[in-house]
Structures are given as C-alpha cells and as structure tokens.
N, C-alpha and C positions, 0 to 999 in steps of 0.2 A: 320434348324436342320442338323443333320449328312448326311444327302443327297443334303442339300443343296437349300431344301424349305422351303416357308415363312408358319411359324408353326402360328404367331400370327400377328395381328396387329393394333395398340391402338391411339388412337387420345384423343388429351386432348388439354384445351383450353390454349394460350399461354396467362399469366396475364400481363405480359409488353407490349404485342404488340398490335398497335391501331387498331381498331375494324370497323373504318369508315373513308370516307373520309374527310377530313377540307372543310367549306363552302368556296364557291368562287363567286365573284359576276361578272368573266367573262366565269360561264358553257354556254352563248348564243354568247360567242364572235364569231367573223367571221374574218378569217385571214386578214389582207390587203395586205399583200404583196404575190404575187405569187410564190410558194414554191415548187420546185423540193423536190426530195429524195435527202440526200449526200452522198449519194453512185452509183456503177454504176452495182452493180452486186442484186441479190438475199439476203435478210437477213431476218432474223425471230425475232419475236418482243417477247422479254419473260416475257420484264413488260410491259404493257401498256396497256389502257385504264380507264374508269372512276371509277370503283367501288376497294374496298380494297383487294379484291377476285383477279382479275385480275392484280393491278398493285401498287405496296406498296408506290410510289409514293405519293398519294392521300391523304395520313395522313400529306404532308410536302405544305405548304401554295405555298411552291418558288417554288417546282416541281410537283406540284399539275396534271401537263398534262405532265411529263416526258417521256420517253422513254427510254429502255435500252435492246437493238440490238445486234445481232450475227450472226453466220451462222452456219446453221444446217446439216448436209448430215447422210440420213438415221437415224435419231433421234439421234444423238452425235454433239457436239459443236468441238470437236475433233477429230485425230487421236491418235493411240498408246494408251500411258498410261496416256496420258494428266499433263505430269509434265514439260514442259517446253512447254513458249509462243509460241513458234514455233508449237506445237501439233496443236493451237489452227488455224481452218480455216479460221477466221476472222482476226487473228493477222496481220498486214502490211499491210493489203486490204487498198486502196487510200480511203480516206474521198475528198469530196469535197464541195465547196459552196452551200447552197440551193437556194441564189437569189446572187443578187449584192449587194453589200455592203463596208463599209470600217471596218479595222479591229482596234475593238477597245485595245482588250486584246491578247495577245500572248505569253503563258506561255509553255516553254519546262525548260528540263534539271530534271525532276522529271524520275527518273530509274523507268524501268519496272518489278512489283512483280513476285516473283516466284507464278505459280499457287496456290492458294490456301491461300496467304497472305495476309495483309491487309498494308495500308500505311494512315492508318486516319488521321497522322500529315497532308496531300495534300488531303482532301478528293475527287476532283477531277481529280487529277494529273497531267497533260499538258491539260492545254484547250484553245480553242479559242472563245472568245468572237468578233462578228458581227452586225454593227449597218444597217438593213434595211431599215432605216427610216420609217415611220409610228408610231413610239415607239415600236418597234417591234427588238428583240436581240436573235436571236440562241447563244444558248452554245453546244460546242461540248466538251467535255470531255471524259478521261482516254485517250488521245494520245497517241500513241509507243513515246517515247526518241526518241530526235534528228531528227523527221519524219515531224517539223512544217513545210512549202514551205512558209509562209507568216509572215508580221511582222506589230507591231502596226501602225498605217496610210495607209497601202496598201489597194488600190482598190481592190476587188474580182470579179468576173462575175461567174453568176450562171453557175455549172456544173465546176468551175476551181479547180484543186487538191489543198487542203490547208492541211494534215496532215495526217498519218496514224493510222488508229484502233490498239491500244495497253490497255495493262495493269497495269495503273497507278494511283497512289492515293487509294481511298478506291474500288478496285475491287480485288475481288475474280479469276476472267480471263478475259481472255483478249473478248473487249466489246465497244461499243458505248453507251456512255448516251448521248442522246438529251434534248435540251429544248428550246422552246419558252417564252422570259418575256419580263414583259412590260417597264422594266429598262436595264439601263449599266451594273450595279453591281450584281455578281451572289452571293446569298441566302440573299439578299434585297428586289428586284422587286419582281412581284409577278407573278407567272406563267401564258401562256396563252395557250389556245387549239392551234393548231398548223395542219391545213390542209392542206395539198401536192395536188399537181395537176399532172395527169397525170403518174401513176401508176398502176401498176399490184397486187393485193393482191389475191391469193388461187385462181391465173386464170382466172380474172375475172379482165376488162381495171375499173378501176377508173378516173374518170374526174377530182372529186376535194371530197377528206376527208379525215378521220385522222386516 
C-alpha cells in the first residue's frame, strides 16, 4: 500500500507446472566414486533435494537429483542492486573437480547473461562434462566465459580448479547446477543421487550424504 505494506496476499495453483517428482529406479543408488564438494568455500543449496517442494529438478528424468548452488551472505545472493554478474558473491568463485577423472566435454565461449536474462538457445551454457569411471559423470554447468582451466582428454584430480561459477545459458544469475548421471551425454543418461563425503552442512561435519 501507500506506506509501503503487504496489504494482501494470494496463492493460486500453477496449471503448467509439474506437481510431483518423475519415477526413478536409482532413489537407493549408492555413489561409487568418492565425492568431494567442487567448491572450496561455503555455498547454499536453493534447489535441491528429493520432492518438487524442495527442488524442481525432480519433474526432469536427466536431473532428477540436480542441484543448483550459490552464495548467500545475510539472506541476499548479492550486493548492491544485483544487475551486473559482478553483484553476484558466487560469480568467479573457482569450481573445482569432485574426484579424478578425465574430461570428456569442454564447452566455453557461451557469454555471460545480464542478470535477470535467459539464453535457452545454451540451456546449460559452458559446462564441463567428467568421466569417473564407475559409469558415474558430473556435469558442471553455467560457467563464467572464458574461466574453463581444462580441455577434452585432460586428467583432473579431485579438488583441482577446472572453471568458474558464472552466468550462462538458461540462468537467471549467476549460479552452479550440478549433476550426477549414469551416461556421457547430458539430458540422455539418466540422473543419479550424488553423495559427497566429508562436508559441513548447517555446522554439523558430514562423513558421507547428499
């Protein structure tokens, strides 16, 4: 209102948007390969998890256990007015490897959106696809432009810098989507849960989950 308070406020069911998760017949998988985080700082997770409440993910068969990462300070993913990547806390932060691996896909040269834009022609916009062996493939996606460090055929070692968090492809700002699948090909294979070992979540050490 003229002061500046929330006079009303209405919820109404969305008719396009899916309502429930897609069945999966790997909800009991157990990672095989030993999985750091790819990052080396603090991030907060704003999709993720298993139900459609938590992580919108779960309506899409390939990203069915995705994740999609930031950094938060004082409940803002930004500073300022949040119109330029650079606001964003997350923007430039090193990505790094989760295990060892060789790299199978290495996609840069997709430009970083202005906040608030979309680039659906790239829906992922620089990503890096990783073969762990096991049948086991992270995808890192929306990389900063020009921030890849690795190239198709390269060995990685878990914890090594392979790319920065940028705004590319279909995001709204600047952001990490993660994924676990059980193929090469990203939105072919089909997604897998994805447990890290040896993490900190809400202060509390984690040995190994997701």
């Amino acid at each position: 209102d003229s002061s500046g308070k929330v006079s009303g406020f209405f919820i109404r069911p969305d008719g396009g948007a899916p309502t429930s998760a897609v069945p999966s017949k790997f909800l009991d998988y157990e990672t095989c390969t030993t999985l750091r985080l790819p990052f080396d700082t603090e991030f907060y997770v704003f999709w993720g998890g298993r139900t459609i409440e938590q992580n919108y993910h779960v309506s899409h068969v390939e990203q069915r256990f995705a994740l999609d990462l930031t950094i938060k300070k004082e409940g803002l993913t930004h500073t300022g007015d949040g119109q330029r990547n650079e606001d964003y806390y997350c923007f430039g932060v090193p990505l790094v490897s989760p295990a060892e691996g060789i790299v199978l896909e290495a996609i840069d040269g997709v430009p970083d959106n202005t906040p608030g834009a979309l680039n659906p022609m790239a829906a992922t916009g620089n990503r890096l696809v990783i073969d762990h062996g096991n049948d086991e493939y992270p995808v890192l996606a929306h990389l900063r432009n020009g921030s890849l460090q690795v190239a198709v055929g390269d060995r990685v070692q878990a914890g090594e810098h392979v790319g920065d968090c940028g705004n590319t492809g279909n995001s709204t700002e600047p952001h990490l989507h993660y994924q676990l699948q059980n193929g090469p090909v990203f939105g072919v294979a089909d997604a897998l849960p994805a447990q890290f070992s040896n993490y900190i979540a809400d202060n509390q050490l984690v040995a190994r989950g997701e």
